[in-house]
N, C-alpha and C positions, 0 to 999 in steps of 0.2 A: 146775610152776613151774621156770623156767628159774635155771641158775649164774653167773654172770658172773665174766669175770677181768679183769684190770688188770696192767699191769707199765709197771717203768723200764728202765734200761738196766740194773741190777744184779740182782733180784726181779722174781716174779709173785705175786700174788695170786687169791686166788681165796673169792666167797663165794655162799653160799645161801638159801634163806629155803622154809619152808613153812606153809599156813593152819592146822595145829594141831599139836598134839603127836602124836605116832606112837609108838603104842603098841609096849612092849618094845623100843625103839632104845636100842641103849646108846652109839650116837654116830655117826661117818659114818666110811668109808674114803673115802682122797681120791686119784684114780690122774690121773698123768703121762702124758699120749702125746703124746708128739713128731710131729716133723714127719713122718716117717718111720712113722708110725702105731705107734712102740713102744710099750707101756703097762706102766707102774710101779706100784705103792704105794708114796705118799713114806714115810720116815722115819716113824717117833713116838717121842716126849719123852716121854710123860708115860704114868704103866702104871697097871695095876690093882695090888691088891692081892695081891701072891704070884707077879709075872710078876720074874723076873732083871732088873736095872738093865744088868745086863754082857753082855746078852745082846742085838743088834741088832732090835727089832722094827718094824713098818712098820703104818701105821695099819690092816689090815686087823684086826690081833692087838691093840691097841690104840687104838682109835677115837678122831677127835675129837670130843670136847662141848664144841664150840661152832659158830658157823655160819659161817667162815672160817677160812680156813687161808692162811701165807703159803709159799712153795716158793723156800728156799736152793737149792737144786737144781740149777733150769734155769740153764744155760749163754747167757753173751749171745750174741748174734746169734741164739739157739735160737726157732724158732716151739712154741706148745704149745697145748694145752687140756686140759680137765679133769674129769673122770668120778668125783662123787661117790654114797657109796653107803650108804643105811643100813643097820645092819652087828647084829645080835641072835645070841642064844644065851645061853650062860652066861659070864660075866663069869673071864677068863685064860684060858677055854680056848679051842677053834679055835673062831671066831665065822664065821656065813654071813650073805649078805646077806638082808634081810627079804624073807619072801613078799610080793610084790602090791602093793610098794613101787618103785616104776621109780626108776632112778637117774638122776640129772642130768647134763647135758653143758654145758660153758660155751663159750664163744666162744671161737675161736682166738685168744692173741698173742704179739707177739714183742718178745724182750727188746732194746732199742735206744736209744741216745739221741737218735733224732731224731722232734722231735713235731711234723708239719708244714713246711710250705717253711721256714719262717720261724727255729724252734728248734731246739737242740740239749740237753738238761739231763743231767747228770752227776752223781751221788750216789757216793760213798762207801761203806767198811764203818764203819769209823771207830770201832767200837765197842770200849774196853779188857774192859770188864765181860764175860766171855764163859768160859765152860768150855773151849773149845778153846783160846782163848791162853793157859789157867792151864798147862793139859796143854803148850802149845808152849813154855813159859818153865819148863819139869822141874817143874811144880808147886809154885813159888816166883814169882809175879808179881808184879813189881815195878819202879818207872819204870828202877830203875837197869840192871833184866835187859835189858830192853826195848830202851833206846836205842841200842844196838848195831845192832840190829836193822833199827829204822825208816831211821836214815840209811845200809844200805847196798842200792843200788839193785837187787841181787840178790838182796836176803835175801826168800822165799816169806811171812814175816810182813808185812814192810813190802807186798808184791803182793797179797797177801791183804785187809789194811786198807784200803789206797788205791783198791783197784779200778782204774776207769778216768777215776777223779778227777784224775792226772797229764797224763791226755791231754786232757781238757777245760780242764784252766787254760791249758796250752799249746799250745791247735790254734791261735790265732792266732800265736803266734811261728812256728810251723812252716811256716803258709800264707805269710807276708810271709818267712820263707826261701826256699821252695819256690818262690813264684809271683814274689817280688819285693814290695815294701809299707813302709812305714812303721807303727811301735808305738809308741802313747803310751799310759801308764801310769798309773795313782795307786795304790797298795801302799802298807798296811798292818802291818810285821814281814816279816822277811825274814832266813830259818833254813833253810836248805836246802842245802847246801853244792854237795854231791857228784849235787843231783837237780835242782832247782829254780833255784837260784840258778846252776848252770851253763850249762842252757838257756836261761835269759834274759841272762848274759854271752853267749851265742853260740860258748862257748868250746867246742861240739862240730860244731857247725854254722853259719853264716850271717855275719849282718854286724853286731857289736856297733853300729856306729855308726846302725844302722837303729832302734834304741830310745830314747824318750825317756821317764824314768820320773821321775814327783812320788812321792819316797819319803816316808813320815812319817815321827816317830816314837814307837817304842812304852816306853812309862817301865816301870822296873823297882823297884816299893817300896822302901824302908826295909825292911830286914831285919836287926835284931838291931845291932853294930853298923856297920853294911855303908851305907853311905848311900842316897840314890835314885839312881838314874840315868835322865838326858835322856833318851838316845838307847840302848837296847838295842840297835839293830842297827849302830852306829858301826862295827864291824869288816867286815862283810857290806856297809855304806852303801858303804865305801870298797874292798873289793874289786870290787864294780861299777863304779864310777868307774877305778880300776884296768883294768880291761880295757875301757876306752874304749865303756861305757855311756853316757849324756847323763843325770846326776842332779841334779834339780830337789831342795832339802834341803828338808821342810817342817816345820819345828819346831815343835810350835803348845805352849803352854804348858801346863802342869797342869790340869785339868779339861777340857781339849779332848783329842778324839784324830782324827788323819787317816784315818778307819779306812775308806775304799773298798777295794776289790777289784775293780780292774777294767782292761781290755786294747781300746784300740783299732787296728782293722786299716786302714789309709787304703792306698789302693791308685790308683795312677795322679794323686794328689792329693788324692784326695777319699776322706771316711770309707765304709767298705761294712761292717762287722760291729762287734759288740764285744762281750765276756765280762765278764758281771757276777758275783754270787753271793756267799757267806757265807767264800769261801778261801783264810784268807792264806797266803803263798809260805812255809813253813816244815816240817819234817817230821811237826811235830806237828798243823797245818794238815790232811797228807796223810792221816795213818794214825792216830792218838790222838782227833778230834773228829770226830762227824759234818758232813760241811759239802756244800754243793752248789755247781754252776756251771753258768751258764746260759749261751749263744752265741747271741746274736740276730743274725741273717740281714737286716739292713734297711739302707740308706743315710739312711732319714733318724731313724732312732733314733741309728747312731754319731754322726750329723752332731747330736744332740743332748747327745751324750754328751762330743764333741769339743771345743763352744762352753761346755759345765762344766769341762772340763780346762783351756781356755785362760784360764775367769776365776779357777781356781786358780792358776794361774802369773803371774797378773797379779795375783792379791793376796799373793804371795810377791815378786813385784819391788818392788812400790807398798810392804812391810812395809819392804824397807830391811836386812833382817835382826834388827827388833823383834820380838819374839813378840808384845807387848801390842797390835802393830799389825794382827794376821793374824784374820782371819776378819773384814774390815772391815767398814764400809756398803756400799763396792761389791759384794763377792760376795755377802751376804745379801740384797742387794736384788735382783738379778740370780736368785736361787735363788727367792726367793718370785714374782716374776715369771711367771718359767718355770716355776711349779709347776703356778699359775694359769691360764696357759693350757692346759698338759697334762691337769688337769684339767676344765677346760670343752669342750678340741677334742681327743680322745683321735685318735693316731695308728692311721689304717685297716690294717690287715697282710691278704693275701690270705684267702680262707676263711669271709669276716664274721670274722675275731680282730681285735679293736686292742688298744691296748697305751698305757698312761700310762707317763711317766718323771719321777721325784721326784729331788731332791737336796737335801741340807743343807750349811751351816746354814741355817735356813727361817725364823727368825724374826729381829726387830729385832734381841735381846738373848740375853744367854746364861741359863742357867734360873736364876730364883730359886725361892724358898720361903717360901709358895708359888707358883705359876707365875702369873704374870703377863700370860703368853700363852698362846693356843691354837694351836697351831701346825696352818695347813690340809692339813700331808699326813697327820698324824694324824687329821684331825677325818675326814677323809674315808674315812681307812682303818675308821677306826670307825664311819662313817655302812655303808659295803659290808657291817663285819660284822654290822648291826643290820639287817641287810634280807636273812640270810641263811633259805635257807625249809625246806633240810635238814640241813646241817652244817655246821660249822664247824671246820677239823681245825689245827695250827698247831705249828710250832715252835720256840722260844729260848732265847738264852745269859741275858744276864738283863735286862730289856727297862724294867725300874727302875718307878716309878710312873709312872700316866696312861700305860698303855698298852693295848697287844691284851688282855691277860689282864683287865682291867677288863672292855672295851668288849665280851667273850665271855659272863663272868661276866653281865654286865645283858643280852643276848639269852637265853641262855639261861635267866634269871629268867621273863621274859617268853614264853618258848616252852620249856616243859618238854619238849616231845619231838623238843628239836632235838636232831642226833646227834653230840655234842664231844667230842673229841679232843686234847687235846695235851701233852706234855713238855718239860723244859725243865732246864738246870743248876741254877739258882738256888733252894734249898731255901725261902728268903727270901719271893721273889716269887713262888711257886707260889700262897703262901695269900691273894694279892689277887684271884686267880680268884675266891676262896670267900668273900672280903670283899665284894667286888662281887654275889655271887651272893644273900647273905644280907641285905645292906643291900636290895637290889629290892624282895624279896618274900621274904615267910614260909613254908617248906613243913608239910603234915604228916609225920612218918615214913614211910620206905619200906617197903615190905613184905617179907615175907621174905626176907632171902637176895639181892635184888635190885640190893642199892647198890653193891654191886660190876662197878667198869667191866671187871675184865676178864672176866668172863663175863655180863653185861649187865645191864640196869638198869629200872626203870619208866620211866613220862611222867612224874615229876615231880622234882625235886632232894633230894636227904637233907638233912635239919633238924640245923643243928649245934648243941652246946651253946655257950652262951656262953663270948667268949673275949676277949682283948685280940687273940692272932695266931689268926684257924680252924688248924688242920689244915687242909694241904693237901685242895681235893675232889680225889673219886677221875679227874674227869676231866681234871683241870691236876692232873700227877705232877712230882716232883722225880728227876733220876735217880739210880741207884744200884746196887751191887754186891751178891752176896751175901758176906758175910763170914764170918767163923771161928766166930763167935756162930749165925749161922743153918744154917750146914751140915747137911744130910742127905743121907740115904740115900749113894747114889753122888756126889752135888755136892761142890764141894771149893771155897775161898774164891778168888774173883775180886779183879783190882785194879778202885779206884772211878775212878780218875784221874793219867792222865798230863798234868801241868800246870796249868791254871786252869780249862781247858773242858773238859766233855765232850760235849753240845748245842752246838755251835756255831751250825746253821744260824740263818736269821730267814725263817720261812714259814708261813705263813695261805693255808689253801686253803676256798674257799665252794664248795659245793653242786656237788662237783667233776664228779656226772655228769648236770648239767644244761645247758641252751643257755647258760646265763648264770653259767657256772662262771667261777670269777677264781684266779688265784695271785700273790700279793704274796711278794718276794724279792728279797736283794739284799743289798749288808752293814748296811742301817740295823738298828737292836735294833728297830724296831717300837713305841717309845715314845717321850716329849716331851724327854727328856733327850739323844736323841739327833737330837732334829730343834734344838735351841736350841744343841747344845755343840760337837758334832759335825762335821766333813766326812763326806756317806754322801750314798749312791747306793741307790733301788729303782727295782722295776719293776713295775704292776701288768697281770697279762696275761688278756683276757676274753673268752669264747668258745673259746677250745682245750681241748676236750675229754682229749685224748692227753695234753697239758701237763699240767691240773689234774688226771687219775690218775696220772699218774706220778709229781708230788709228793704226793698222797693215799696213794700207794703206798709211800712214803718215811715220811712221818711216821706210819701206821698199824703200820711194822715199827717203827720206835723207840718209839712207845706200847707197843704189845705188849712189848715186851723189856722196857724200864723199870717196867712197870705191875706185872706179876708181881713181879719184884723189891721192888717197895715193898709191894704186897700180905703178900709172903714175911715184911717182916719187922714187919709192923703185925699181921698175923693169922699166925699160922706155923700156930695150930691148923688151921687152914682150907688155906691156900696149901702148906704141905708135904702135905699127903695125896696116895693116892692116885686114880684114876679111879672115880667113884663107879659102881656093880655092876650100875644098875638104870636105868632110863628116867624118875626123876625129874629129872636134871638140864635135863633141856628146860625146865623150870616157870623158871628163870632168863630164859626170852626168852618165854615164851607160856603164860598163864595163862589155861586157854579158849581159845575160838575168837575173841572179840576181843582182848583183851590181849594187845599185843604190845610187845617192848624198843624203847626207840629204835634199837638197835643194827639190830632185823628192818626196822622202817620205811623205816631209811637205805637198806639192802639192796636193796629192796621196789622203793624210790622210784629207784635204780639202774637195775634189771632194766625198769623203764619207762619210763625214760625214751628 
């Protein structure tokens, strides 16, 4: 049975599957070879009983149990593949590989943001929660240490977190420098000083006046007693303005927010690209949330993206300077329109890929309670995830009711051995997954050991006890830090959050390594309050194989990260141990020769396709 890998422009992955258990494995060594035919044993995290926490081991010495591994490791631009090995002996001491067990090789790939003619996608580290940045902040982590940090262009933590998330939000200003062009804009917050908000003044390079941006804005609570505030970025609004920017004000009132993310590239007159995704222009945007950005390669996608820009500046003229007047009849009718066609005549892209393009606000009215309308970009997005036939992987900030988390919750009712995935900020709405999941359909108990998603699960959903809110299920996690209270062995307490998010993204990915894979992204939250209240922008993109792993590749590393951590601190009997000594941990994915996890199925149904 073959290994398969997966990677974005930041991460590789890599996973495995076999038809039973293998007797005496006490877990797999997993080796690196590069382009250059070098070959490593990654790193290992997690030890046995009685091996040094302080001592650097590599999975050879401590094995992985389970059937994927992700590799911080590889270097972008790096090509690789993957040489797993089942690894026996006596539990701490020198382990050899099993007799008369051959080890797997996975496909070669390389780390890159470009998925096809057409794409480019861009992920983040973005992660605070982390053992290395307690260790980078003297082991004192905290937003105050922090922000130093992030806003200085040189500092190796701010390079570290952001990645090549800087260079993706801003390859279109660079191109309309470099080549010549015209940028128009809709932004979201706007906090970047000395990174972000430079390079879009042009104040290092190009021609400020080549920009025109529809800035929102983003309000700042009641706090204590400190009032609200309109406009948080009023200083930042008018430093662009300042350096001879073109700033469109879009005020929209309390309950609305302008919240697009997005950059169009017009060249010679007419649209040829545009950059959408989950990342507002701020440092915290950068390096504190995980967030993505996508660069679509099309002329007549910008040219759809261009004709939403223009009916937002036409209902900022037509408002007069009213808030009460903004987000009229004209542009929601206009938005529902254009949704409509998008979705009945989906735009062809080279490859067999097309591609839908959504925008809000989408309905007549703004949301009441309860909703009054169904708004068709949701319905639809929820029709895609109800017809998914392997997975469903997904992730957000907080997506409010009648959303993705619902519409997963009822497939997954209906299809116990589909393979879900996802995380999200919102401790809140994590447990509408498990409200949705429980209203469907009634389960029996899991069996042993099994309801744990991060080391895998049965076909069928864990039965909760009655509740007004469930517990979050284990597969919609909330995210989280390890803190002072959980601390072991060598761990030391992580920060939970720098600011309001830590999940930024909004992305739902289907059946990512099939012909009829999709990835929906963009800044909408993926639910009705943001298709009714809202200015947002998605994209739904179908058939790009390379796409939909690379964001599968994204949200299965922040699952894993997040998921242990809330494990850590629900069960700590369990999640603080160390690697179990024996080769029952396999019974967690394969009980017999039929019984297998969703988790293997997913795998399984990968490597075949």
């Amino acid at each position: 049975m073959p290994a398969i890998a997966f990677s974005n422009n930041d991460i590789a992955l890599v996973a495995w599957t076999y038809d039973k258990n293998i007797a005496e494995c006490l877990g797999f060594a997993v080796f690196q070879i590069d382009g250059d035919g070098n070959e490593q044993a990654l790193p290992a995290v997690a030890r046995f009983e009685g091996q040094d926490k302080n001592v650097p081991l590599t999975t050879e010495d401590a094995p992985i149990q389970k059937f994927w591994w992700k590799d911080l490791f590889a270097k972008r631009g790096g090509t690789y593949q993957y040489r797993i090995v089942p690894m026996g002996g006596v539990a701490g001491k020198k382990l050899q590989p099993l007799a008369g067990i051959a080890p797997l090789l996975s496909n070669k790939i390389t780390l890159t943001e470009g998925r096809g003619s057409s794409f480019k996608a861009y992920f983040n580290r973005g992660i605070v929660a982390t053992q290395a940045l307690s260790e980078a902040l003297n082991h004192k982590p905290s937003a105050a240490a922090l922000r130093p940090h992030i806003v200085n262009q040189q500092d190796p933590i701010r390079k570290g977190l952001m990645g090549q998330l800087f260079e993706g939000v801003t390859s279109l200003l660079d191109r309309a420098d470099r080549d010549g062009g015209e940028i128009h804009a809709a932004l979201y917050e706007l906090d970047d000083p000395n990174g972000l908000e430079r390079r879009l003044q042009a104040a290092d390079h190009g021609d400020p006046k080549s920009r025109t941006v529809i800035l929102g804005n983003a309000r700042v609570a009641k706090k204590g007693q400190h009032p609200e505030i309109e406009d948080g970025d009023a200083e930042n609004r008018q430093n662009l303005k300042n350096a001879s920017v073109k700033v469109i004000d879009r005020i929209l009132k309390s309950g609305s927010i302008p919240h697009n993310k997005s950059l169009i590239l017009s060249q010679s007159g007419k649209p040829a690209a545009v950059m959408t995704g989950s990342t507002n222009w701020t440092s915290s945007g950068l390096c504190t949330q995980t967030n993505n950005a996508l660069v679509i390669e099309s002329p007549v996608v910008a040219q759809h993206y261009m004709d939403y820009w223009n009916e937002l500046k036409s209902d900022v003229d037509q408002a007069g300077g009213n808030q009460d007047e903004l987000q009229a009849e004209a542009l929601r009718k206009f938005t529902r329109e254009k949704n409509e066609k998008s979705i009945s005549v989906p735009i062809k892209l080279d490859d067999d890929v097309s591609i839908q393009v959504l925008f809000a606000p989408s309905t007549v009215d703004p949301l009441k309670s309860p909703p009054k309308e169904h708004p068709e970009d949701m319905e639809y997005v929820f029709k895609l995830i109800e017809g998914a036939r392997h997975a469903v992987l997904f992730l957000a900030f907080d997506p409010g009711n009648n959303s993705i988390l619902d519409a997963t919750g009822r497939v997954l009712a209906k299809n116990p051995n589909l393979f879900v995935r996802g995380a999200l900020t919102s401790t809140q709405r994590a447990s509408n997954f498990a409200e949705a999941l429980e209203k469907q359909k009634k389960q029996e108990p899991d069996e042993e050991g099994m309801h744990v998603s991060v080391i895998g699960e049965p076909g069928k959903p864990k039965k909760k006890d009655d509740a007004e809110k469930p517990e979050p299920d284990y597969r919609s996690i909330p995210a989280g830090a390890i803190s002072k209270d959980d601390v072991f062995g060598g761990w030391e307490a992580e920060m939970y959050v720098y600011g309001h998010a830590i999940i930024h993204n909004k992305i739902v990915v289907i059946d990512p390594f099939s012909k009829d894979c999709t990835v929906i992204t963009g800044s909408h939250n993926l639910g009705y309050r943001a298709s009714h209240n809202n200015d947002e922008n998605f994209v739904i993109v179908r058939g790009n194989k390379d796409l939909a792993q690379a964001y599968a590749c994204h949200v299965l590393d922040l699952y894993d990260h997040y998921a242990w951590r809330y494990w850590l601190r629900k069960n700590p009997e369990i999640f603080g141990k160390p690697l179990v000594p024996n080769a029952s941990w396999q019974k967690r994915y394969i009980d017999g020769e039929d019984e297998k996890s969703p988790e293997l199925r997913f795998w399984l149904s990968a490597m075949n396709a």
